[in-house]
Phi, psi and omega in degrees: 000141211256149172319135174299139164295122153319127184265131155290146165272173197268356177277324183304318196280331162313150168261157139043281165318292196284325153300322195301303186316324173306330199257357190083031188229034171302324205223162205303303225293330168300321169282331184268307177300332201291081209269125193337164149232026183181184172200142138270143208268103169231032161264357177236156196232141170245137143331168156274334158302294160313350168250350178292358180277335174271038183270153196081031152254146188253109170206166189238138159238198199218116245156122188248121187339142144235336150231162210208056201234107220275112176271172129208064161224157031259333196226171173282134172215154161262107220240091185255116182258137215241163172220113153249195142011268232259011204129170188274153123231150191247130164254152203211117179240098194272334156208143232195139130253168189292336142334315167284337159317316191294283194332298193269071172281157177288157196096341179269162177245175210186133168248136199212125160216110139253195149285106195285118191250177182250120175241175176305289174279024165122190174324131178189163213230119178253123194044057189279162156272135178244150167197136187292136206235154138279155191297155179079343176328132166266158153322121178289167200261335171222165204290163198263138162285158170220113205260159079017108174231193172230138182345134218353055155232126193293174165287291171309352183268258219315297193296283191309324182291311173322305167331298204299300202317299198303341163284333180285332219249178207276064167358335187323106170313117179304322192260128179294158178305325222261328182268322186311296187304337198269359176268326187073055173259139175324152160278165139000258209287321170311314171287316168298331177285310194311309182300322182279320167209092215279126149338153190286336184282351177306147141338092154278009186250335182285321195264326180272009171276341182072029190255286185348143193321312192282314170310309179303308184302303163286009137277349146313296201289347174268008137278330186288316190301303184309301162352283171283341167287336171284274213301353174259005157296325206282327205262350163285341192272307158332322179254021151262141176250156186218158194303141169287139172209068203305328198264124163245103199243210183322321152252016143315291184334300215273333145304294165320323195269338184287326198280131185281024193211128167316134154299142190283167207280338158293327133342302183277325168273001134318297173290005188264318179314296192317315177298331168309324201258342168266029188248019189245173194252011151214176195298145135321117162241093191213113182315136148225109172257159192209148152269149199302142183073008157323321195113022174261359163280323177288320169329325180269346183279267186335295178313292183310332205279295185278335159289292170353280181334306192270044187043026157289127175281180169217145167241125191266093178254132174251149173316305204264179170250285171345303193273355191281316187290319165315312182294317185299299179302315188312279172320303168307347158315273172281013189241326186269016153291309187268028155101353178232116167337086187265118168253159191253127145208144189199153188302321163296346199279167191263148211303002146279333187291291176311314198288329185293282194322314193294336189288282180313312179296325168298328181269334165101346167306312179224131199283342193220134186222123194272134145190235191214228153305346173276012172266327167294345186303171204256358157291317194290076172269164177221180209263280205217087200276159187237332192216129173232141218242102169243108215307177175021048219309314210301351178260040168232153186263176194265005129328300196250001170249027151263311159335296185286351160312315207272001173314312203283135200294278202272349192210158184257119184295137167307165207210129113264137190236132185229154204201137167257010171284071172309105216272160182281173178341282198290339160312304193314289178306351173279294177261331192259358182311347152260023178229133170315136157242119179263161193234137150237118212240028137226122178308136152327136170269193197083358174246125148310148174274155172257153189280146164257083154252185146251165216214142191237123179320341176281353193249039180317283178345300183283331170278001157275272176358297226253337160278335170278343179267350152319309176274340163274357175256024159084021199253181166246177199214113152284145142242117204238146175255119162324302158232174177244350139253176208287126140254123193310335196298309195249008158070009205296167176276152199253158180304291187315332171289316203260339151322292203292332186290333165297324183306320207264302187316319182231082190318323171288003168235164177278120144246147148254178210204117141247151204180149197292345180257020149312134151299151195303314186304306188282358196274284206301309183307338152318279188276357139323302161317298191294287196306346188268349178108321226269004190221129169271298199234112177284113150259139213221125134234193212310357174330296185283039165278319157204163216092336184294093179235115189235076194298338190282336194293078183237042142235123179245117150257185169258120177286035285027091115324271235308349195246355160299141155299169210257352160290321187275339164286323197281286180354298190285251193340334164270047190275339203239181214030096111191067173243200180253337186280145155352153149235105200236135214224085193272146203270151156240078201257174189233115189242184022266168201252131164336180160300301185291313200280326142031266146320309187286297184282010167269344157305317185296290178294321173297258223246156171238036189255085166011299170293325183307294187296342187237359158286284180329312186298321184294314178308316188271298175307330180109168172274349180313342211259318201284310190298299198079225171303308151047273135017295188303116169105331190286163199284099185303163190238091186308312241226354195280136154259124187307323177284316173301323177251052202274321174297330150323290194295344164312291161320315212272300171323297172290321171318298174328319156331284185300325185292296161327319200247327184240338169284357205334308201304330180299299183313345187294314194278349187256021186244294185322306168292327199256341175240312178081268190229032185263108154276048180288040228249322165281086198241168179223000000 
């Protein structure tokens, strides 16, 4: 029978060039930057007598085949026992190819580090690394790296390539001697060999903590290169021109006076930054975070208000059809009493519905137009947009709130962005480092604080008890469910399961039931019912996360809190205070409970201060949850940590300034080693 041919797997068959490229490691400079993520002590040698005093310990020894044998009870194993001087050891391998039989033949010598165990038959090490030695072999002088590698590419590939580029590439420091010393930095190429290959006598606890001098020196230089690509995103964006919108005029006026509430005093130097910023001949880029129910939709209402005035539209888009129609009511309240034309445009409405919005907005008929992902579709112009308002930027990609930038004919329209996600500090200075932030840092008055407990899923009985007595004292009730169908995997009650299971506990109330795969018309008719009073107990998933103003609501519980983020819960909770009555908001977990959700939810119940909840969130979670799409594109901050190295960002932020304005050529060179040609910079 004639030999099979052998299959490449499609990874084997890639060359070299094209793994590396997988992994981001096309060019020498990429390759050099690509930095451990651990190190294993392979400089020193133990006897087998001596390690055997080490079990649960990771050590290397030195040790010559003496049997080499394929077993296979209880399992197929490859089973080798090695000898020095000092004892006996056994290696023990449960998966294997055949090669390695050869490799540990008897008679060979072999340097092996593993873990040293207690075995049936003595001492023994399960899946150590081997490597064949000749006697006399040296020790290597410094600790062994271990890199982040991608699908067929070794540990030994990845150190010889890392290897060759540090022979290739231009060692030339980014930062002058005069400015290094006055940061008290590392040099370069110093920081860098040491890390790739740190002496055996180094601080280990400083290197694998990333506290040593050479980890402080690349994460210096990698805030700053994020820096400097954010702040010349800001400052490219200064020579775009945008419509001047000099006037607050006759409906500014006529809005402020119509509301039936004082702006709170952040709220007012909030909208004075904004007006300031449309009052220029480039675009607004500008963050307005709020904590939930702060007051940031009239504010984006007075901003629209003031393009109007200089005979301009505005577009408002929300992520959601829900929070979009809230916002569509809310504004449309107030502007079409004063005489201006608010168009709905949303991916639901039916193809007569759309074409009269897309008509009006193109003719310049409606000044202001609320929707959703259906204000980007590439049928939708507008006459003449002057400002774009997008609620919860972090869930859109940067894609898609440039389409709607680019609405605009002759000039790039001012752009606000508002996120009820309070992002902490050092994000802010990092990833948002190229956009004005605004802040509104107090609640209306008139909002209760709200109470936080937790609830154990046994004490169901009593928090049913406690929502009917709630509801006979004329109050409203979220009930919110993770999901809406059973799924086996996470076991969790379903929207739909805990409606008919309310319905039924409490036959004298209206329960509703809302969920994102409600037709639009039952969705709305719904949370109409509710807000109007007429629905006593809302069951929700997350759909009422936000946008949702019910003022009568001051009880929410939650259903496996525990499977939540710790944003999405403070969100969700802030659906309720914000009446005059007590608020109370029970967390309802199922335990026993991890470390983390734990955490979070002893976070939870402690503060209601926004910032606080999304300083923490960031510690647990990472910055992902604050980006959203955000991210694409953006310089990533590998090596940095935001809470620890805050003082790094500080430092990185002014220095970018200072470079940028008087230094170009450093900043050049020093964008140029850490993005090399990705000029990705010019984000919105």
């Amino acid at each position: 029978m004639p030999n099979a041919k052998k299959k490449t797997s499609p990874q084997k068959s890639l060359r070299l060039s094209d793994r590396l490229a997988r992994l981001g490691l096309s060019t020498d400079s990429a390759r050099v930057l690509h930095l451990p993520m651990r190190y294993e002590d392979e400089t020193q040698l133990l006897s087998i007598h001596d390690a055997e005093r080490l079990h649960g310990s990771t050590v290397q020894v030195e040790a010559v085949v003496t049997d080499c044998d394929v077993q296979y009870r209880p399992r197929r194993q490859l089973v080798v026992k090695v000898r020095d001087d000092s004892g006996l050891l056994t290696l023990r391998f449960l998966n294997f190819y055949g090669s390695q039989v050869t490799q540990m033949a008897i008679g060979k010598r072999l340097r092996i580090r593993g873990e040293m165990r207690h075995g049936f038959f003595g001492d023994e090490m399960v899946h150590p690394t081997v490597k064949v030695v000749e006697p006399g072999t040296p020790l290597p002088q410094a600790l062994t790296p271990v890199y982040a590698a991608g699908e067929g590419l070794s540990q030994s590939v990845l150190r010889k390539t890392i290897a060759d580029a540090m022979q290739r590439i231009d060692w030339q420091d980014s930062l002058p001697e005069q400015l290094r010393a006055s940061l008290k930095l590392m040099e370069f190429e110093s920081a860098i060999r040491l890390l790739h290959n740190p002496p055996p006598d180094i601080d280990a606890y400083a290197l694998l903590e990333r506290t040593h001098p050479a980890w402080t020196r690349v994460k210096f230089d990698e805030v700053l290169a994020q820096q400097l690509s954010m702040k010349r995103a800001h400052a490219a964006r200064r020579q775009q021109g945008a419509p001047v919108l000099p006037i607050v005029g006759a409906l500014s006026e006529a809005l402020l006076g119509s509301l039936p509430f004082s702006l709170t005093a952040a709220q007012q130097r909030v909208l004075e930054e904004i007006r300031a910023d449309l009052r220029q001949a480039y675009p607004m880029q500008r963050l307005l975070q709020g904590d939930v129910g702060s007051g940031k939709t009239v504010v984006a209402a007075l901003a629209a208000a003031q393009a109007i005035d200089n005979g301009y539209q505005a577009a408002l888009m929300a992520p959601t059809e829900i929070l979009a129609e809230q916002h569509f009511r809310k504004i449309e309240g107030w502007l079409t009493p004063l005489g201006v034309k608010v168009a709905w445009l949303t991916g639901s409405l039916r193809k007569r519905e759309k074409e009269a919005a897309k008509l009006e907005i193109e003719s310049g008929a409606a000044r202001l137009v609320v929707g959703t992902h259906a204000l980007i579709q590439q049928e939708v112009a507008f006459a003449q947009l002057g400002l774009v308002i997008v609620d919860e930027q972090h869930r859109f990609g940067v894609a898609q709130r440039l389409t709607l930038r680019n609405k605009g004919i002759d000039s790039v329209p001012h752009q606000l962005m508002m996120s009820a996600t309070p992002i902490p500090r050092t994000l802010a200075m990092t990833y948002f480092a190229d956009l004005e932030v605004s802040v509104i840092d107090a609640l209306p008055p008139g909002r209760t604080p709200i109470v936080t407990r937790l609830v154990a899923q046994e004490r169901r009985e009593e928090v049913i008890e406690r929502v009917h007595a709630a509801a006979l004292e004329g109050r409203q009730v979220y009930w919110v469910c993770p999901l809406i169908e059973e799924s086996e995997a996470l076991q969790l009650q379903t929207a739909t399961e805990t409606h008919a299971m309310l319905s039924a506990a409490l036959p004298d109330l209206r329960v509703g039931l809302v969920h994102g795969r409600l037709k639009p018309a039952e969705k709305q008719a719904t949370m109409e019912a509710f807000a109007q009073g007429r629905i006593h107990v809302l069951v929700a998933t997350t759909v009422i996360e936000v946008g949702v103003d019910v003022p009568n609501a001051s009880l929410m519980v939650i259903e496996h809190a525990e499977r939540f983020g710790l944003s999405q819960l403070h969100q969700l909770r802030g659906r309720v205070g914000r009446g005059a009555a007590a608020s109370v908001c029970l967390l309802m977990f199922q335990g026993p409970l991890g470390p983390i959700a734990k955490q979070r939810l002893t976070i939870m119940r402690e503060s209601s201060d926004g910032f606080e909840i999304a300083r923490r969130d960031l510690e647990i979670r990472g910055p992902g949850e604050f980006l959203g799409a955000r991210q694409s594109g953006q310089a990533m901050l590998r090596f940095l940590d935001l809470e620890k190295d805050q003082w790094l960002v500080e430092r990185a932020r002014d220095l970018a300034t200072t470079l940028l304005a008087q230094q170009p050529t450093v900043a050049e060179a020093h964008l140029a080693r850490w993005l090399g040609a990705r000029e990705e910079f010019l984000r919105v």
